[in-house]
Backbone as a printed PyTorch tensor [residue, N CA C, xyz], in Angstrom:
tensor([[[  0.8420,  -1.1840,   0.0000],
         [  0.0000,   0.0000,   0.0000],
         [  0.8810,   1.2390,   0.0000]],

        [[  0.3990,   1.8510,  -0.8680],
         [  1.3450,   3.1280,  -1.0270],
         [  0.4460,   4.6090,   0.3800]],

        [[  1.5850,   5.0760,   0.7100],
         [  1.2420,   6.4430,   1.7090],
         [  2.0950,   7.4140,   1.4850]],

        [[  1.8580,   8.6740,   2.2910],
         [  2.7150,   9.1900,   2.5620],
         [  3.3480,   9.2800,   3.3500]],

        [[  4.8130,   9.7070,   3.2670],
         [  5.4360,   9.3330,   4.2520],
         [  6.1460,  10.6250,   5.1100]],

        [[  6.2200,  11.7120,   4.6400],
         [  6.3930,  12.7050,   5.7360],
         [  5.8030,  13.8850,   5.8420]],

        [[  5.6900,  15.1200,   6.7320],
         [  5.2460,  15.9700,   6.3460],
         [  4.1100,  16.0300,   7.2270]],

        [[  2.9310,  16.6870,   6.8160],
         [  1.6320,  17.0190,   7.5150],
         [  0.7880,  16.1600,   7.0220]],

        [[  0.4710,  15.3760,   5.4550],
         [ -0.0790,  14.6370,   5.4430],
         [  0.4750,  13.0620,   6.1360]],

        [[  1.5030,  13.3180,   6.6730],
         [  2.7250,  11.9350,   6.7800],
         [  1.7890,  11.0000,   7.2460]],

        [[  1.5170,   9.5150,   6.8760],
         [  1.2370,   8.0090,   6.9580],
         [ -0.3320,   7.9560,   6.3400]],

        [[ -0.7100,   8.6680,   6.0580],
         [ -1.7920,   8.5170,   4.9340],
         [ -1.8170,   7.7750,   3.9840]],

        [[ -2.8110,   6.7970,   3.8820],
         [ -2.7060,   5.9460,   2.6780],
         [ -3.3730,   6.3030,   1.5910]],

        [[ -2.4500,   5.9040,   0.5470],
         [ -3.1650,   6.3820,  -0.6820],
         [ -3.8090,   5.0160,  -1.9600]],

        [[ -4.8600,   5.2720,  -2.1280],
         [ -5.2620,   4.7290,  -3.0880],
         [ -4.3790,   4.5390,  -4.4600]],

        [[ -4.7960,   3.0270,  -4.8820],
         [ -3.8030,   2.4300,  -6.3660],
         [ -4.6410,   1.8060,  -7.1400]],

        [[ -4.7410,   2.5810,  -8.2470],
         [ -5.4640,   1.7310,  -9.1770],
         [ -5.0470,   0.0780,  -9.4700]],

        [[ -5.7570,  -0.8360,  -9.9880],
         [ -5.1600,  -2.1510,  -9.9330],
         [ -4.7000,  -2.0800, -11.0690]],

        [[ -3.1460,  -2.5520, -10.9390],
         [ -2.6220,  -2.8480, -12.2910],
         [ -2.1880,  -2.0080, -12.8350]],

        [[ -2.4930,  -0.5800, -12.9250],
         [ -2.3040,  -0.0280, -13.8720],
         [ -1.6090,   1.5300, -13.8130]],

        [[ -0.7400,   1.0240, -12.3850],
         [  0.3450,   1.7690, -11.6450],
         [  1.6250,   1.1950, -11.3700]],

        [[  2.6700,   1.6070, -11.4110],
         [  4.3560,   1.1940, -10.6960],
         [  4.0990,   2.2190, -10.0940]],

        [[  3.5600,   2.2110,  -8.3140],
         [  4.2230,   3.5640,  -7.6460],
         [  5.6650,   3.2090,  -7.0990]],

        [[  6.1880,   4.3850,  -7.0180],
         [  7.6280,   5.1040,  -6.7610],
         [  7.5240,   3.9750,  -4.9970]],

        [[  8.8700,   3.0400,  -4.9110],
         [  8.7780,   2.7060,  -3.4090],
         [  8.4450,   3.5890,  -2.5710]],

        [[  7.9810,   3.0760,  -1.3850],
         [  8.5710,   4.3090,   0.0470],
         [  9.9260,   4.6900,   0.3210]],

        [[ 10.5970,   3.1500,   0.2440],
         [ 12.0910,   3.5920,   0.0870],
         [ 12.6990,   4.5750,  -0.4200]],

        [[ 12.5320,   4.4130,  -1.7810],
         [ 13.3270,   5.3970,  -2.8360],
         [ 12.7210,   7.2600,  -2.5970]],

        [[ 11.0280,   7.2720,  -2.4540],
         [ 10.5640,   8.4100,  -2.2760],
         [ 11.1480,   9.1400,  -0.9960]],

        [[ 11.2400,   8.4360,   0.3980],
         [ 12.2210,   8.9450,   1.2650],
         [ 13.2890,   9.4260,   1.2910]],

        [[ 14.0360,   8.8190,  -0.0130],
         [ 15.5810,   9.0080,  -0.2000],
         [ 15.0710,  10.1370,  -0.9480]],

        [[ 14.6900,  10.7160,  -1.8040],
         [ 14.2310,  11.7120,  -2.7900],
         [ 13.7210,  12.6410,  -1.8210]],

        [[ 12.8550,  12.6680,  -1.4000],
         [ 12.5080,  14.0390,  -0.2610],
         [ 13.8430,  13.8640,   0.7460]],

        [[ 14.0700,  12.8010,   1.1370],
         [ 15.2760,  13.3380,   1.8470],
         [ 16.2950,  14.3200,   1.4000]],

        [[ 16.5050,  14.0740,  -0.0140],
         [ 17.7840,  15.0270,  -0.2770],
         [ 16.7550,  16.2820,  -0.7420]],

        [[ 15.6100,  16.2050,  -1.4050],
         [ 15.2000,  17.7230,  -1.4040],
         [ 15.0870,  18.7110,  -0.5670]],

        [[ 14.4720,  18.1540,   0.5330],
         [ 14.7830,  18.8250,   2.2510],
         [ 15.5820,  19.5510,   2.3750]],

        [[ 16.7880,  18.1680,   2.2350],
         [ 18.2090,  18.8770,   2.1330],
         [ 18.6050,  20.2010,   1.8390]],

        [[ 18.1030,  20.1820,   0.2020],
         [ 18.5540,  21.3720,  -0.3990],
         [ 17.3000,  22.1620,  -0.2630]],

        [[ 16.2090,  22.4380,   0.0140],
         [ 15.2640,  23.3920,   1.0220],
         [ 14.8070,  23.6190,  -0.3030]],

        [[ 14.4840,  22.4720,  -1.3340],
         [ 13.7850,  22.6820,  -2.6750],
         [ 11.6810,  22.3020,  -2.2640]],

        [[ 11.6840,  22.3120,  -0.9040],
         [ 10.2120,  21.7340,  -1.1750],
         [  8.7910,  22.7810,  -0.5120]],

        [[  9.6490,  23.7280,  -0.0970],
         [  8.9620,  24.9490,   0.6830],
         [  8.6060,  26.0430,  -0.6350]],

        [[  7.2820,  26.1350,  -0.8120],
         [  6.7140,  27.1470,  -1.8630],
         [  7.1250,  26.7230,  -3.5690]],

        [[  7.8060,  25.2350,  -3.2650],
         [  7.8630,  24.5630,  -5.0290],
         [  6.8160,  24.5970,  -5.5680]],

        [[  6.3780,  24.5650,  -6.8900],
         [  5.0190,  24.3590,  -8.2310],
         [  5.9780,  23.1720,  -8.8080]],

        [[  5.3250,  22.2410,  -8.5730],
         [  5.2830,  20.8140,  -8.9710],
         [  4.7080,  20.0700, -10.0840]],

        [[  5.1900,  19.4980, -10.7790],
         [  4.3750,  19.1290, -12.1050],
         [  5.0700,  17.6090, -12.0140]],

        [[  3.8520,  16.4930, -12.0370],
         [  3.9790,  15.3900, -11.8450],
         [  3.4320,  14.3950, -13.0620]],

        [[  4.3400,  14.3040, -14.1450],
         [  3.9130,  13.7750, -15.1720],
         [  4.0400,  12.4710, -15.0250]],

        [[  2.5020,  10.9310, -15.8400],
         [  3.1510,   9.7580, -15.4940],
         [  2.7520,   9.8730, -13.8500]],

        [[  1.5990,  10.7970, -13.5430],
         [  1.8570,  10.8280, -12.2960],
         [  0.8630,   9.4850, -11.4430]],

        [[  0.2400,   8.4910, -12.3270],
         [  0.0710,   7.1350, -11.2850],
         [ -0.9220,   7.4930, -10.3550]],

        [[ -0.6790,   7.2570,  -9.0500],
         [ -1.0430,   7.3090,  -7.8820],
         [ -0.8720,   8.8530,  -7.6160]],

        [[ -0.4110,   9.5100,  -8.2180],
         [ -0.1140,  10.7660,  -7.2280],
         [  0.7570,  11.1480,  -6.4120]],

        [[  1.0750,  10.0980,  -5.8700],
         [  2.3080,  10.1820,  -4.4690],
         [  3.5920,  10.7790,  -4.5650]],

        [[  4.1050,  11.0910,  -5.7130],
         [  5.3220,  12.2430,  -5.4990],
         [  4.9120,  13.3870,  -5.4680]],

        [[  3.9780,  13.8510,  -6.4550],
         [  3.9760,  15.0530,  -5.9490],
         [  2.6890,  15.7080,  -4.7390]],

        [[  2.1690,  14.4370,  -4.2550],
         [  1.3350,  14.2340,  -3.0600],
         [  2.2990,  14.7630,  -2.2340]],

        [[  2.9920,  13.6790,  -1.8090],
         [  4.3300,  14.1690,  -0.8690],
         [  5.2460,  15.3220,  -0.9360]],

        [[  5.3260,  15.9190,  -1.5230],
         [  5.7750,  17.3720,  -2.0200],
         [  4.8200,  18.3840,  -1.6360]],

        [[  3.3610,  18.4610,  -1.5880],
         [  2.3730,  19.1930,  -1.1570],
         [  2.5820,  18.9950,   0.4640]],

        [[  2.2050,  17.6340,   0.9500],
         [  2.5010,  17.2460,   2.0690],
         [  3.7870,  17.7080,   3.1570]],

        [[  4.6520,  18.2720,   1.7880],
         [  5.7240,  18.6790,   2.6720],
         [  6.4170,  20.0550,   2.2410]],

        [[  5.2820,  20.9940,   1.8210],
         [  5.5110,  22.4640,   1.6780],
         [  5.4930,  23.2100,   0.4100]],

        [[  5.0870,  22.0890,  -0.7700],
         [  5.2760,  22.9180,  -2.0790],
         [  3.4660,  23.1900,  -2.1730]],

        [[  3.3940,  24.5680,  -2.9010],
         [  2.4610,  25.1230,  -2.8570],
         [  1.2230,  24.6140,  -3.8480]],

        [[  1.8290,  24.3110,  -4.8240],
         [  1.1050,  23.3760,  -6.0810],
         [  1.7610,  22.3950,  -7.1080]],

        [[  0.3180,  21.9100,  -7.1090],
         [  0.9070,  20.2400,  -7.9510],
         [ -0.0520,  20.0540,  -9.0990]],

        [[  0.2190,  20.0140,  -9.7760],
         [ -0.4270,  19.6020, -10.9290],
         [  0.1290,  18.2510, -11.7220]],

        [[ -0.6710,  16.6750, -11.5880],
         [ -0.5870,  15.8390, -11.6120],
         [ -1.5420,  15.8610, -12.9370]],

        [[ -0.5460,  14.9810, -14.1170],
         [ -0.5600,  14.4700, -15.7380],
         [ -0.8400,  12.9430, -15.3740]],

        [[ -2.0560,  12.3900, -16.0270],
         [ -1.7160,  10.9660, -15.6960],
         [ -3.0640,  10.8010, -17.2690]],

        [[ -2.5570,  10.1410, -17.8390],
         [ -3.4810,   9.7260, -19.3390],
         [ -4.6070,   8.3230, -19.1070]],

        [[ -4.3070,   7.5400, -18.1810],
         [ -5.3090,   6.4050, -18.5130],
         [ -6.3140,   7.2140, -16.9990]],

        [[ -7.5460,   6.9750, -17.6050],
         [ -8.8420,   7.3290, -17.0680],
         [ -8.7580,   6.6610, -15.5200]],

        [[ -8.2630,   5.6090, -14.8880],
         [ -8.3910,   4.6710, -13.6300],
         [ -7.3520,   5.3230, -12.8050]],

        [[ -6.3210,   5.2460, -13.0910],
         [ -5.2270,   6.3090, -12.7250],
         [ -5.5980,   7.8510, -12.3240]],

        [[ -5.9250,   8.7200, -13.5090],
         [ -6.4430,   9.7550, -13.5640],
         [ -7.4370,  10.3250, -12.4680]],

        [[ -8.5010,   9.3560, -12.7170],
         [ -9.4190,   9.3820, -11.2460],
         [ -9.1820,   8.9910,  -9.7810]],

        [[ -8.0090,   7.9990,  -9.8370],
         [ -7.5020,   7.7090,  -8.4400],
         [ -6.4840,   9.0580,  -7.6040]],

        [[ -5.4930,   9.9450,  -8.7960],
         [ -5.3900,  10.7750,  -8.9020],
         [ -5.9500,  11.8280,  -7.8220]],

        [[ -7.2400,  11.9880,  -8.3510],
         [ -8.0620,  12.8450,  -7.7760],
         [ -8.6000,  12.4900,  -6.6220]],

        [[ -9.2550,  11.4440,  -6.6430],
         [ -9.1960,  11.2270,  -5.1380],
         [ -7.9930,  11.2120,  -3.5340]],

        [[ -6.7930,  10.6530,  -4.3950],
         [ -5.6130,  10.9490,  -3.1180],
         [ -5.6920,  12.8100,  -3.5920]],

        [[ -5.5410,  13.1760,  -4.1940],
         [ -5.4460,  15.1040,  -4.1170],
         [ -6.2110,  15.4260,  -3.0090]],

        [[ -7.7680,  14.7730,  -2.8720],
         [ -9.0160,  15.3510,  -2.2280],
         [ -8.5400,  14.3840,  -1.3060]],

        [[ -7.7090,  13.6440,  -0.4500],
         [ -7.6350,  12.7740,   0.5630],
         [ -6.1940,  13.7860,   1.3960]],

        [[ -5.4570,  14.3540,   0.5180],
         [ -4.4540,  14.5710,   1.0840],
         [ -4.9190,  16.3700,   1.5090]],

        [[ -5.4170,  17.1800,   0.1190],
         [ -6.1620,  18.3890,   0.7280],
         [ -6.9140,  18.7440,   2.3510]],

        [[ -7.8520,  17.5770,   2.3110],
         [ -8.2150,  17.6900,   3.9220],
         [ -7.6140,  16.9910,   4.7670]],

        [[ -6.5440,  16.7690,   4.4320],
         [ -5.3810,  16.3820,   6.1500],
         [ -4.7890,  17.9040,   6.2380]],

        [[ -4.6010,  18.8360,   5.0200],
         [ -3.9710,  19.7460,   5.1070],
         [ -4.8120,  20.7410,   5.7060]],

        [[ -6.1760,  20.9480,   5.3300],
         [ -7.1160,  21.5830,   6.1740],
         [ -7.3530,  21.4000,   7.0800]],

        [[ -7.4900,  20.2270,   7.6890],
         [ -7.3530,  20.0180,   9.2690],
         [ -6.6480,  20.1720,   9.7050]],

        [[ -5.7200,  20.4910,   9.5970],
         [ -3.9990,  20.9440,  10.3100],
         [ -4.2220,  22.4090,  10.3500]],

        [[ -5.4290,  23.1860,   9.7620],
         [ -5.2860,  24.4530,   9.4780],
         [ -4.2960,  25.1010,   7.6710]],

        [[ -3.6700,  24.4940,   7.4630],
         [ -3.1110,  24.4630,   5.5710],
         [ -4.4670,  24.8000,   4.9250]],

        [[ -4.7190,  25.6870,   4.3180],
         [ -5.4650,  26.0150,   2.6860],
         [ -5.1220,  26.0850,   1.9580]],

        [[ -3.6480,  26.6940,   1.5810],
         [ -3.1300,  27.2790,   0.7160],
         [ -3.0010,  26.1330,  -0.7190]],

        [[ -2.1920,  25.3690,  -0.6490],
         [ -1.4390,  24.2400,  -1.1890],
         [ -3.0130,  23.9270,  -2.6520]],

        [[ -2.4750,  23.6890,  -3.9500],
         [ -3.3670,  23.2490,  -4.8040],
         [ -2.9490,  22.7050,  -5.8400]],

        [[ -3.7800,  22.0790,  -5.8060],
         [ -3.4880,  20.4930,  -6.7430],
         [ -4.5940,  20.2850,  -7.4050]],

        [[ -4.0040,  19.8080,  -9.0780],
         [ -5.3680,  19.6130,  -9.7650],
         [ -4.6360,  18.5660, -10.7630]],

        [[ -5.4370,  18.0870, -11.1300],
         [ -5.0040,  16.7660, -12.5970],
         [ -5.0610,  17.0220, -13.3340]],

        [[ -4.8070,  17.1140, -14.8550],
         [ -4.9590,  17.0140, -15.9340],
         [ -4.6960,  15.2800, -16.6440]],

        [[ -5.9870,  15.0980, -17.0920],
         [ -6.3300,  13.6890, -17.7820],
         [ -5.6450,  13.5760, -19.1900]],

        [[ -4.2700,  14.0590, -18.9560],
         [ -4.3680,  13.9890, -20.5140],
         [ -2.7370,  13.0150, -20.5970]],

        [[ -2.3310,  12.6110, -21.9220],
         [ -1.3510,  12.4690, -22.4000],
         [  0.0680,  13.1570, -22.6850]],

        [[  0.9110,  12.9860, -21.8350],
         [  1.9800,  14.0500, -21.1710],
         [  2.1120,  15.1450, -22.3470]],

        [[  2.6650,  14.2790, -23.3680],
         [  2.8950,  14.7790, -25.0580],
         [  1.5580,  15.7280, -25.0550]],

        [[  0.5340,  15.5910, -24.7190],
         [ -0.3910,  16.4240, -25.5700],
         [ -0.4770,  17.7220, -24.4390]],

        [[ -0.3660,  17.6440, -23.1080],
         [ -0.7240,  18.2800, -21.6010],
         [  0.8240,  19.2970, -22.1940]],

        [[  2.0870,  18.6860, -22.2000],
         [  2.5860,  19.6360, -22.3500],
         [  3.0850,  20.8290, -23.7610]],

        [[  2.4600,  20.2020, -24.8330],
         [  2.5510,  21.0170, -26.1800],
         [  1.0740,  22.2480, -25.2540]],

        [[  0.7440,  22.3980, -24.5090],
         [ -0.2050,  23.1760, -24.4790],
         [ -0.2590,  24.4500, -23.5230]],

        [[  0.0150,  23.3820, -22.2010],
         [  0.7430,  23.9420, -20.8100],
         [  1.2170,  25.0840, -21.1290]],

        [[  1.2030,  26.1740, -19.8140],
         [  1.9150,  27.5500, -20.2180],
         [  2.3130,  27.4970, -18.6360]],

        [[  2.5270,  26.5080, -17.5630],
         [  2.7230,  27.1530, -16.4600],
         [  4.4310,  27.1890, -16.2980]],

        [[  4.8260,  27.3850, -15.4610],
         [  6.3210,  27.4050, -14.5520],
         [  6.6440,  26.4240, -13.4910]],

        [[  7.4700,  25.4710, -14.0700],
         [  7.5610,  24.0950, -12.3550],
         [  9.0930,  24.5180, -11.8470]],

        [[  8.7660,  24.1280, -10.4140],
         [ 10.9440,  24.5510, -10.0260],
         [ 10.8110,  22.7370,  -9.4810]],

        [[ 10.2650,  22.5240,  -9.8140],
         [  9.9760,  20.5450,  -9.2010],
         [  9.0100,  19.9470, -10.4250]],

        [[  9.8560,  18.8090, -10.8540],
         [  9.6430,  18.2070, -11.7460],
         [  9.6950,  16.4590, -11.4980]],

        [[  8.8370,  15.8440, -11.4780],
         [  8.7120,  14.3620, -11.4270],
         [  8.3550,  13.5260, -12.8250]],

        [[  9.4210,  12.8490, -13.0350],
         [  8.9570,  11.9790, -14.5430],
         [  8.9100,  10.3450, -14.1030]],

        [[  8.2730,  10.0180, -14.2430],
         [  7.6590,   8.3930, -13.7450],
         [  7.2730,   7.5970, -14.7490]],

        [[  7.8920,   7.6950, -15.9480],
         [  6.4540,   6.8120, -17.1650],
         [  6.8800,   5.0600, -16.8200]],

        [[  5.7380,   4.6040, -17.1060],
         [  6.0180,   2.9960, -17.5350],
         [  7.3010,   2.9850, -17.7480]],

        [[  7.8260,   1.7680, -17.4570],
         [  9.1540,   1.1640, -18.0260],
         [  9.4340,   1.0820, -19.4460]],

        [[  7.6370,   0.3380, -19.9490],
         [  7.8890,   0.0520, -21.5860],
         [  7.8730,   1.7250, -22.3340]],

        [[  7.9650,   2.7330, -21.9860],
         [  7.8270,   3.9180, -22.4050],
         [  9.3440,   4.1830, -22.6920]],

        [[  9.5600,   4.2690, -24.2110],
         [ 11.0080,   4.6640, -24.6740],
         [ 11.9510,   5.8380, -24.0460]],

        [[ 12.9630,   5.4800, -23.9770],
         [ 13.7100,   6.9870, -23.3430],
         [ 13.7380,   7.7910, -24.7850]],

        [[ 12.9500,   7.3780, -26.1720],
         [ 13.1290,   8.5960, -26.9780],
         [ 11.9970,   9.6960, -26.6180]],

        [[ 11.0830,   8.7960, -26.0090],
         [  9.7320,   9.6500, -25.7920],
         [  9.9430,  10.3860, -24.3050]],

        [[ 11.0660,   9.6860, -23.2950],
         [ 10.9560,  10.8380, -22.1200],
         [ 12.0880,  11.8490, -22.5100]],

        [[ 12.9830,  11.4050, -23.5420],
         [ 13.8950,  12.5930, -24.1090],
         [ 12.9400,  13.9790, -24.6320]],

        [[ 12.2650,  13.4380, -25.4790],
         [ 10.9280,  14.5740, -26.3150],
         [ 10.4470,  15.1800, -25.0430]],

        [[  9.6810,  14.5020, -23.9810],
         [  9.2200,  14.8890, -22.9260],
         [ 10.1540,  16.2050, -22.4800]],

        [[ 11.3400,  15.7000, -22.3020],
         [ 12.0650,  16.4720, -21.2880],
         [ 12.5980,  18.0570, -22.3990]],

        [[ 12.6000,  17.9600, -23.0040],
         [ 13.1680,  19.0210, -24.4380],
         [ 11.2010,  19.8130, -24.8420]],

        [[ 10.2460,  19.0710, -24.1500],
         [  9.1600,  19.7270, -24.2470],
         [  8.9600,  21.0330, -23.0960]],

        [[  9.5870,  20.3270, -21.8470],
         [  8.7020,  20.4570, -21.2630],
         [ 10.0720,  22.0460, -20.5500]],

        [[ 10.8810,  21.9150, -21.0470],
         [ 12.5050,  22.7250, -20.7550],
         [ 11.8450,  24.4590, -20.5920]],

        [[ 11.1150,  24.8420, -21.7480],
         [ 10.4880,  26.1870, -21.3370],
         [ 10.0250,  26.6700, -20.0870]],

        [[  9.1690,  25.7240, -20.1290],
         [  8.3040,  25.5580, -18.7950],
         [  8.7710,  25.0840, -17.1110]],

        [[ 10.3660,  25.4360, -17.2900],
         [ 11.4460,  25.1470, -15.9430],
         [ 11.4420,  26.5340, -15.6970]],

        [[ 11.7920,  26.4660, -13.7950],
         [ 11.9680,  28.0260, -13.4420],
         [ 13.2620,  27.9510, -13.8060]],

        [[ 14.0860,  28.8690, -13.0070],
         [ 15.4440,  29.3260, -13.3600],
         [ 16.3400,  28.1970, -12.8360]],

        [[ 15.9620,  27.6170, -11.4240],
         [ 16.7070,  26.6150, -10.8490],
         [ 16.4170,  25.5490, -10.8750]],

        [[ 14.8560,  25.1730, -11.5860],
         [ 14.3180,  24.2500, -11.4420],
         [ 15.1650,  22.5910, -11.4500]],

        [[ 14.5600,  21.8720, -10.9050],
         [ 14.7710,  20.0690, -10.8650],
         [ 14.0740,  19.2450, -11.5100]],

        [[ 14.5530,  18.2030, -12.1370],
         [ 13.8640,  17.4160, -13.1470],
         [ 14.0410,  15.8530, -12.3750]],

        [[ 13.4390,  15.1570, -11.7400],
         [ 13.8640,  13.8220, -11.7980],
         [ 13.0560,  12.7880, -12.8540]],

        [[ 13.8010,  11.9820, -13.0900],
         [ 13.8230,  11.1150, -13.6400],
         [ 13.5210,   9.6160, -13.3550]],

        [[ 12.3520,   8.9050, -13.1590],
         [ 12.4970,   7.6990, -13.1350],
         [ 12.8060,   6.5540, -14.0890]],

        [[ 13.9080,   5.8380, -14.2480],
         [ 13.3730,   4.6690, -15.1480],
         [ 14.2670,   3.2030, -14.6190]],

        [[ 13.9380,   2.0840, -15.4880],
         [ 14.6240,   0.8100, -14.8940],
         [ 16.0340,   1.0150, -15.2450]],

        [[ 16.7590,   0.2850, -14.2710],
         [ 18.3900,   0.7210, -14.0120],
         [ 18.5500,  -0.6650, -15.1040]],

        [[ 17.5340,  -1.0680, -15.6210],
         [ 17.9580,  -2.7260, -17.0500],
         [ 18.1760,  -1.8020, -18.1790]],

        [[ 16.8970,  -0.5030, -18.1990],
         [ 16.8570,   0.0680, -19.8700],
         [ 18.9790,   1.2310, -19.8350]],

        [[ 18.4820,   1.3980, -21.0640],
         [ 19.7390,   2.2140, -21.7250],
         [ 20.1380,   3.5220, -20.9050]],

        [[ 20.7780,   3.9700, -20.7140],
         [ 21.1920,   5.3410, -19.8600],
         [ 20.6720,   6.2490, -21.1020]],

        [[ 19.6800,   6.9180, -19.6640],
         [ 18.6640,   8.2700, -20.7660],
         [ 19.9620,   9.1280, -21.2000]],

        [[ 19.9810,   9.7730, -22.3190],
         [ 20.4130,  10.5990, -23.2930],
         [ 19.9260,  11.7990, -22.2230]],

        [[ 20.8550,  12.9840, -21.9180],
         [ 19.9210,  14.1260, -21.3440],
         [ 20.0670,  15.3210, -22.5810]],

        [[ 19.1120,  15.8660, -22.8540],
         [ 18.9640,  17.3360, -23.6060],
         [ 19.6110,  18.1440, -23.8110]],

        [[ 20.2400,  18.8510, -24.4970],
         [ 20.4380,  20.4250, -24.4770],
         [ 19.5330,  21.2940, -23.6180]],

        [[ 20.1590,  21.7950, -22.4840],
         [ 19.5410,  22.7670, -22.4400],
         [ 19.2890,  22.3840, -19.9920]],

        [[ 19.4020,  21.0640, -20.1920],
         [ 19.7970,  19.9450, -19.1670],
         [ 21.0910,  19.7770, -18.7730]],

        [[ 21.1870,  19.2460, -17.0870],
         [ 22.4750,  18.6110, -16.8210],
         [ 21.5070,  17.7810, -15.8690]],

        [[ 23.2330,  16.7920, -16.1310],
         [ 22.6210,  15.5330, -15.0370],
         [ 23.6060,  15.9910, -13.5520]],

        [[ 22.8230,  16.0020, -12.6490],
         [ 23.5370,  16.9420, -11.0780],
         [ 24.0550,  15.1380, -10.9720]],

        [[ 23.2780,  14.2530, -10.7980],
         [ 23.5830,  12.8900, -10.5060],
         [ 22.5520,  11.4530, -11.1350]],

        [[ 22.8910,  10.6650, -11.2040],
         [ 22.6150,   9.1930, -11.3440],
         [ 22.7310,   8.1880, -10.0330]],

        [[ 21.4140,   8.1760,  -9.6010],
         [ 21.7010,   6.9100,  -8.1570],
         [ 20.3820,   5.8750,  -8.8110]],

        [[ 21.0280,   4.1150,  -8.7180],
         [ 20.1330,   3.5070,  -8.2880],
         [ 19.7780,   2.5110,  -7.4880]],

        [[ 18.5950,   2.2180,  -7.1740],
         [ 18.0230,   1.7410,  -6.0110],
         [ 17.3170,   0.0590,  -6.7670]],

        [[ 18.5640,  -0.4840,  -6.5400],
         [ 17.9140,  -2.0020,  -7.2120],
         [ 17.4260,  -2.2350,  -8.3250]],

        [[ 15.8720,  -1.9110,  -9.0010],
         [ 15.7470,  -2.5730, -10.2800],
         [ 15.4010,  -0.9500, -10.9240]],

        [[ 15.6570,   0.0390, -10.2450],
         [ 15.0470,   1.5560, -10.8390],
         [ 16.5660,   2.6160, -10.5610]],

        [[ 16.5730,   3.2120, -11.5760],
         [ 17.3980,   3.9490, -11.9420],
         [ 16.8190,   5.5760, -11.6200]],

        [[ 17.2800,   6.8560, -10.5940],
         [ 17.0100,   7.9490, -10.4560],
         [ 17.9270,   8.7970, -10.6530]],

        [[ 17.4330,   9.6350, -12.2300],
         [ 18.4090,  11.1360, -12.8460],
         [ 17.9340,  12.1050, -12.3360]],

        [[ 18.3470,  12.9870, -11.8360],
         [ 18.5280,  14.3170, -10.7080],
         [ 18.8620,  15.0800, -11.8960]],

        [[ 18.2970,  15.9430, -12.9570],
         [ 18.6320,  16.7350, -13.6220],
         [ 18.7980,  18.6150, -13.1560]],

        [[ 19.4700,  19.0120, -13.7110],
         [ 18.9540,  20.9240, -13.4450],
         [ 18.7400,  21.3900, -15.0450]],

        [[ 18.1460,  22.5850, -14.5280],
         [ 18.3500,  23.4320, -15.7360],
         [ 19.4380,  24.0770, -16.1390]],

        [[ 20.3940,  23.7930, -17.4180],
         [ 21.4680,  24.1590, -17.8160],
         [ 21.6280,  26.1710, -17.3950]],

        [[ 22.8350,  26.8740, -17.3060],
         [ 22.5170,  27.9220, -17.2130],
         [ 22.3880,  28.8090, -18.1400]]])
């Protein structure tokens, strides 16, 4: 069962569509907010969670101080589960007294959500399927490059079996760590 794991929403469980999710471990997501903490990237971040599944990265990112999330997820079961952890994690934040924080989905197909998109993310989560080519999270990532703040972060999920992603013009890779059968790229925005 996937939750969250720190923060104001911290041990909340979140709903998983059957089947038709890989959420991000607890493990690995700990290690990932751990080092964002770190670098004090999660206080007043705009989050864009493409591939976003379950929700839970950039759930946990709301949960732990970024102001908005806007979660991309294309299959309809997903999409709607989506919305329900948003509206599960929103009122833990209201009961704590939190309003601020907002989160909304877009049902669409990353490719199509971001040829359209006009917002600004400084937090970036990429999660697609495994069987999803690194030519298509390359396109992704060279789409979506406008739409980075100045310092913004890009991570990267994919299997530590497939090919080492190619990174962009315009990209650096800060680091490469992985965690058993998943591979995590820590990108920035070039200067």
């Amino acid at each position: 069962m996937t939750r969250i794991i720190g923060g104001i929403a911290g041990s909340r469980q979140l709903t998983s569509p059957a089947k038709a999710t890989r959420p991000t471990s607890d493990r690995i997501r700990e290690s990932i907010f751990n080092r964002l903490a770190s670098r004090d990237r999660l206080d007043g971040a705009r989050v864009l969670d493409l591939y976003a599944g379950t929700g839970a990265l950039a759930l946990e990112a709301i949960s732990r101080g970024a102001i908005s999330a806007l979660l991309v997820e294309k299959d309809g079961k997903a999409a709607a589960v989506c919305n329900q952890n948003a509206q599960l994690i929103q009122k833990a934040l209201e009961k704590e007294g939190f309003f601020d924080p907002v989160t909304k989905v877009a049902h669409k197909a990353v490719s199509s959500f971001l040829s359209t998109d006009t917002g600004e993310y400084d937090l970036v989560f990429i999660d697609p399927p495994y069987d999803i080519s690194n030519d298509e999270v390359i396109e992704n990532l060279e789409a979506l490059l406008p739409k980075l703040a100045k310092d913004a972060i890009v991570m990267v999920e994919r299997s530590s079996r497939s090919e080492a992603l190619v990174i962009p013009a315009g990209l650096e890779l800060d680091e490469e760590k992985s965690y058993g059968d998943t591979a995590i790229y820590w990108l920035l925005k070039s200067a």
